[in-house]
C-alpha positions in Angstrom: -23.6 -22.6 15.1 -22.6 -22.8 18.6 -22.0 -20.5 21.4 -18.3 -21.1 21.4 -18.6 -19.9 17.7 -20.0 -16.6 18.8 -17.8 -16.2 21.5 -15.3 -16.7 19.2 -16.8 -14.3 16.1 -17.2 -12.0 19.0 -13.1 -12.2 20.2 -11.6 -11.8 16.8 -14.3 -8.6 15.6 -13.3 -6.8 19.3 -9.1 -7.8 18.8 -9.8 -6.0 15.0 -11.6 -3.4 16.4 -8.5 -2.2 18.6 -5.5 -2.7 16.2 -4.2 0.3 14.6 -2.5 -1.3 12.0 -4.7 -2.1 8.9 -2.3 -4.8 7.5 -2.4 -6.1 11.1 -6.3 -6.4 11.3 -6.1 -8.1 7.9 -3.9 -11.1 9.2 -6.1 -11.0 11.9 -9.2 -11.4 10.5 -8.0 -13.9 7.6 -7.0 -16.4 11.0 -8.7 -19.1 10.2 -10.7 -19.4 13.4 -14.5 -19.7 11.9 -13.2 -22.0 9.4 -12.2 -24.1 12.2 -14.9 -24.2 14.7 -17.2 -24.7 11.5 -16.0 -27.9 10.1 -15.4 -29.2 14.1 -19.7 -28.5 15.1 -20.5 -29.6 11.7 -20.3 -32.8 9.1 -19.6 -30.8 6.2 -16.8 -31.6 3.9 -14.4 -29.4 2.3 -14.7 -29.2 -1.6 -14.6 -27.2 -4.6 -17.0 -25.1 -3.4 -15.3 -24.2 -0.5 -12.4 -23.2 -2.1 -14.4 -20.8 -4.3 -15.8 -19.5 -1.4 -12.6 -17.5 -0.3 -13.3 -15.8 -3.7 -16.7 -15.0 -2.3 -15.4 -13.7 0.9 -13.3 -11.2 -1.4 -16.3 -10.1 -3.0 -17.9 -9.3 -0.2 -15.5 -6.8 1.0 -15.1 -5.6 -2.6 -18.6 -5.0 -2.8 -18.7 -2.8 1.0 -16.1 -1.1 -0.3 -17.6 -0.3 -3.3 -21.1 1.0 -2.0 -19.5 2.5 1.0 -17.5 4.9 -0.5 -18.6 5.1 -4.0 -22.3 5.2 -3.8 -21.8 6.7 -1.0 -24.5 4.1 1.1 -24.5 3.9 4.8 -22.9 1.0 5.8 -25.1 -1.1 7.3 -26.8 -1.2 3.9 -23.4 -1.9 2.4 -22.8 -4.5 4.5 -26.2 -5.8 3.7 -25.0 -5.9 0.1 -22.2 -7.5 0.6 -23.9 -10.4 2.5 -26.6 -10.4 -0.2 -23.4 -11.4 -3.0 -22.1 -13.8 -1.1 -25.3 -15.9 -0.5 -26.2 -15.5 -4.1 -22.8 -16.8 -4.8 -23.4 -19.8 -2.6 -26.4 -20.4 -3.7 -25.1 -20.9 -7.8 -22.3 -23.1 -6.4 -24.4 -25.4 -3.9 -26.7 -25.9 -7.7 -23.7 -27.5 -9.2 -20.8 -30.1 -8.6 -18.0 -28.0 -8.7 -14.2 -30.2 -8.8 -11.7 -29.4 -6.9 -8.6 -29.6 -8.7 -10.5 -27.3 -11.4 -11.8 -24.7 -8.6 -8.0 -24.7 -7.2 -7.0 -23.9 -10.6 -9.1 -21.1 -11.4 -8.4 -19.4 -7.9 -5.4 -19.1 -7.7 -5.4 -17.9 -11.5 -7.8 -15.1 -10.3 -5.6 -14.1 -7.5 -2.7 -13.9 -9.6 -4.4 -11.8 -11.8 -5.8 -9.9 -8.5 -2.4 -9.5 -7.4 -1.0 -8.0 -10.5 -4.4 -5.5 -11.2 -3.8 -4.1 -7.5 -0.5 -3.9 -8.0 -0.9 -1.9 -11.7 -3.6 0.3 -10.0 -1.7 1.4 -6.7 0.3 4.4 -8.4 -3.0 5.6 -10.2 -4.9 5.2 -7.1 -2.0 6.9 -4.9 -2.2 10.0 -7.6 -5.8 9.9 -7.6 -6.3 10.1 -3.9 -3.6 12.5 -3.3 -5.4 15.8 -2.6 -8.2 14.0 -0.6 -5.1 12.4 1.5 -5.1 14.7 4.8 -9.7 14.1 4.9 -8.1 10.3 5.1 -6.0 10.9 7.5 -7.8 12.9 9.8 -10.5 10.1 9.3 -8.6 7.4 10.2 -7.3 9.2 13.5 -10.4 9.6 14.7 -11.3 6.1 14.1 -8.8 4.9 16.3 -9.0 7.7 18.5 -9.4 7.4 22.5 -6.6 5.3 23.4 -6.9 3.1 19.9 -11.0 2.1 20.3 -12.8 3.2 16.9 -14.9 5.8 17.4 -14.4 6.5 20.6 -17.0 4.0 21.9 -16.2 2.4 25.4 -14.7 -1.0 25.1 -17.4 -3.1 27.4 -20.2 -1.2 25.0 -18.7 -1.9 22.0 -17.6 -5.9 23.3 -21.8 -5.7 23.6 -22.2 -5.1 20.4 -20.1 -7.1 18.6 -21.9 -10.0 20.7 -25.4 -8.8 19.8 -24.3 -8.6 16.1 -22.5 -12.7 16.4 -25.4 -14.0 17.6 -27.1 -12.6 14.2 -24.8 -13.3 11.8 -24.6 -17.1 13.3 -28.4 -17.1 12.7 -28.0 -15.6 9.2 -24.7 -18.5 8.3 -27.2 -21.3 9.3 -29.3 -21.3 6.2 -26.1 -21.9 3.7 -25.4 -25.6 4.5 -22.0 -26.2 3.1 -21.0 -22.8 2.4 -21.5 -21.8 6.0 -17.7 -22.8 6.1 -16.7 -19.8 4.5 -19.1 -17.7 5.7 -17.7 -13.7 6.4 -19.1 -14.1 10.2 -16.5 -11.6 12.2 -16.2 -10.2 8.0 -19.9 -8.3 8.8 -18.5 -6.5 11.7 -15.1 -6.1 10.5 -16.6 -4.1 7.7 -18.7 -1.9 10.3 -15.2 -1.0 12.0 -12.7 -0.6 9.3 -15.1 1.3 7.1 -13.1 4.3 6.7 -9.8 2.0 5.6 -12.1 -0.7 3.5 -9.6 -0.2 0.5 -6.7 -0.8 2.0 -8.3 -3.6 4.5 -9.5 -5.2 1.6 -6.5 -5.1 -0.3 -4.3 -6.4 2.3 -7.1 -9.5 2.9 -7.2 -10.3 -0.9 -3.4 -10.8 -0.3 -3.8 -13.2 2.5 -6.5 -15.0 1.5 -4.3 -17.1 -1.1 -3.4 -18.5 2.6 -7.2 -19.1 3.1 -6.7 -21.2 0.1 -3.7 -23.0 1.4 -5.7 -24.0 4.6 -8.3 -25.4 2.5 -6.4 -27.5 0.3 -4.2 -29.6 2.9 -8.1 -30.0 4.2 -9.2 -31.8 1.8 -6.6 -33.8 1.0 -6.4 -35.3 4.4 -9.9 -35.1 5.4 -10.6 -38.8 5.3 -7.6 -39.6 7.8 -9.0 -37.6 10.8 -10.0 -34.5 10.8 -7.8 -33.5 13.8 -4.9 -34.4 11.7 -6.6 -32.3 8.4 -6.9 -29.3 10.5 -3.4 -29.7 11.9 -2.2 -29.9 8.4 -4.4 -26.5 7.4 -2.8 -24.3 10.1 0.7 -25.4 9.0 0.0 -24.7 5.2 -1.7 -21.5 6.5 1.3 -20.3 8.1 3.9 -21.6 5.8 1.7 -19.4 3.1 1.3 -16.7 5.0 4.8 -16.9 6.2 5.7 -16.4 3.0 3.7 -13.6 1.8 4.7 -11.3 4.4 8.6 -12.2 3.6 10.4 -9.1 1.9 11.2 -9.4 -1.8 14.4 -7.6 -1.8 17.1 -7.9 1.1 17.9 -4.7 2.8 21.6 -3.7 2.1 23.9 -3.9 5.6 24.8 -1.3 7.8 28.6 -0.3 7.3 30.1 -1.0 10.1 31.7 2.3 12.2 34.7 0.4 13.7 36.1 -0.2 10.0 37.6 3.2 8.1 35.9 4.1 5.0 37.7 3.7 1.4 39.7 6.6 0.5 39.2 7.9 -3.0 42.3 9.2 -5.0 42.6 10.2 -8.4 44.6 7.8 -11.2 48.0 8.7 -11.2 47.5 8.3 -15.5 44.8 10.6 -15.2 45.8 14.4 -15.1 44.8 16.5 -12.2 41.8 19.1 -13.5 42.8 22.5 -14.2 42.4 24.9 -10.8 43.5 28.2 -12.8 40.7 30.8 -12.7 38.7 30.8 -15.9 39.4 34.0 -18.7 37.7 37.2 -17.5 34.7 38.0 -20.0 35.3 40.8 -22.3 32.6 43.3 -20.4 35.2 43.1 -17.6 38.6 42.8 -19.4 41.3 45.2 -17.4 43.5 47.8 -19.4 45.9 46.0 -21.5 44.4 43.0 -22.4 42.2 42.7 -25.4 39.1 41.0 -25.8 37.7 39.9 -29.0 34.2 41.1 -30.0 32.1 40.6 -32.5 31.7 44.1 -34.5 28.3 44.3 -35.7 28.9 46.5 -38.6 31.2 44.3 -40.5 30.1 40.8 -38.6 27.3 38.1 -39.5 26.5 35.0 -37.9 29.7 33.3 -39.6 32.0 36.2 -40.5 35.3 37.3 -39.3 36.3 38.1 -36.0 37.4 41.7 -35.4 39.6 41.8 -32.3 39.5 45.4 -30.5 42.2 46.4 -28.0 40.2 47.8 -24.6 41.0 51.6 -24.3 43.4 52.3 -21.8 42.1 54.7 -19.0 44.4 58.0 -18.7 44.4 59.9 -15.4 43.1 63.4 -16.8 45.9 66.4 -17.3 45.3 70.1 -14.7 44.2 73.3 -16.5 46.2 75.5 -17.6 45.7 79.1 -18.3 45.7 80.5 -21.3 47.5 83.8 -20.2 49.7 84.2 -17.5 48.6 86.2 -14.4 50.4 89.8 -14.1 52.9 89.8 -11.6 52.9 92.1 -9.2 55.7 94.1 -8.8 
């Protein structure tokens, strides 16, 4: 590819590298800038193999993921994994003639059924990872630590970097022909700096690829007009899709509004007002002249007869007297 493609790879890695946001550096990332520049330097034309290759750019971050934090690999070899998929991938579909109509079919069955497995897994997943949540956390705030650069690398250094590792995965998308379209270039280095949020990164990808998919198809269909006016027609599906993913599924319910008074609640005037007298004292506490009714043990079972017992009333107790009277004294 061209220079203006790794300047461009190189623009889009260092903007994801310094958003916070992971749903953020997902939108960002599925842009779709490489796409662009790659069928403008080249001749290649958008088919069904194209459109199966957003499914190979999900399995590529599916398969980081994976080896990242399951097997626990470093993630240079991870991404190395992940690249080794998707050119396997390419390589069975370049072998075979692949129609498009049938591949649009099939993706956007598999992301249906992508949609609804993420969806079915999130509370398990949430539950799962609930103990290990503050490690996460404290992870992910030293990733985007020192004023929002990952790892607290300077930005010129890491701008160097990201260049250096363009210029080798430009080299590396060379050898796929037509697949080169789809090709994860700022994906690699993506990977590298959202390693410690690659679930969730690539969760919130696999959502907006089906806009990937969008861009593709008003591609194709208008490739033979011009491909200015195909690519025009891409960005506007793009967004319209992507417009609409990010819409919220239920409206949020409307302020009340201070200036009006609230409704005042009465009670029906058919309805009697609840009794407000104080409830009957419990028989442990019943005051002198009032009976309580017990349960005498001796003559009661479960179901017999009540025997009601009048409390004992409390006389004040009577002086002494003496027995003999005292002699008087005379």
């Amino acid at each position: 590819m061209t220079w203006s493609a790794v300047l461009l790879v190189t623009a889009v890695v260092w903007a994801v590298s310094v958003i916070r946001s992971v749903r953020l550096r997902a939108l960002v990332y599925s842009l779709p800038l490489p796409m662009t520049l790659a069928l403008l330097s080249t001749d290649y034309r958008v088919g069904g193999a194209q459109l199966l290759g957003v499914l190979g750019l999900n399995l590529f971050f599916v398969t980081v993921a994976v080896t990242y934090h399951r097997l626990r690999w470093p993630i240079l070899l991870a991404d190395a994994a992940g690249i080794a998929v998707y050119v396997a991938l390419s390589a069975g579909l370049l072998a075979v003639v692949v129609p498009f109509e049938a591949a649009l079919v099939g993706t956007l069955v598999l992301w249906s059924g992508a949609m609804l497995l993420h969806r079915r897994a999130r509370p398990s997943v949430a539950a799962a990872d609930a103990p290990a949540a503050p490690a996460d956390e404290r992870a992910a705030v030293a990733e985007t630590s020192d004023g929002g650069r990952p790892d607290g690398l300077p930005a010129l250094l890491k701008l160097v970097v990201i260049f250096v590792g363009a210029i080798l995965t430009a080299l590396l998308g060379a050898v796929l022909r037509g697949m080169v379209v789809t090709f994860p270039y700022s994906g690699v280095l993506v990977a590298v700096e959202a390693r410690h949020q690659l679930r969730e990164f690539s969760r919130h990808f696999a959502r907006n690829s089906l806009a990937l998919v969008g861009f593709l198809t008003a591609y194709h269909y208008l490739q033979d007009v011009s491909s200015v006016v195909a690519l025009a027609a891409g960005w506007a599906a793009f967004a319209v899709v992507a417009v609409a993913l990010h819409l919220p599924l239920r409206p949020r319910p409307a302020a009340p509004d201070p200036s009006t008074a609230g409704p005042t609640i009465s009670s029906p005037s058919h309805q009697p007002l609840p009794d407000r007298r104080p409830a009957t004292p419990p028989a442990d506490e019943a005051t002198p002249g009032e009976s309580a009714r017990r349960h005498d043990p001796a003559t009661s079972t479960g179901a017999g007869p009540v025997v009601t017992r009048r409390a004992a009333q409390v006389r004040p107790p009577r002086p002494l007297r003496p027995a003999t009277e005292p002699p008087s004294v005379r």
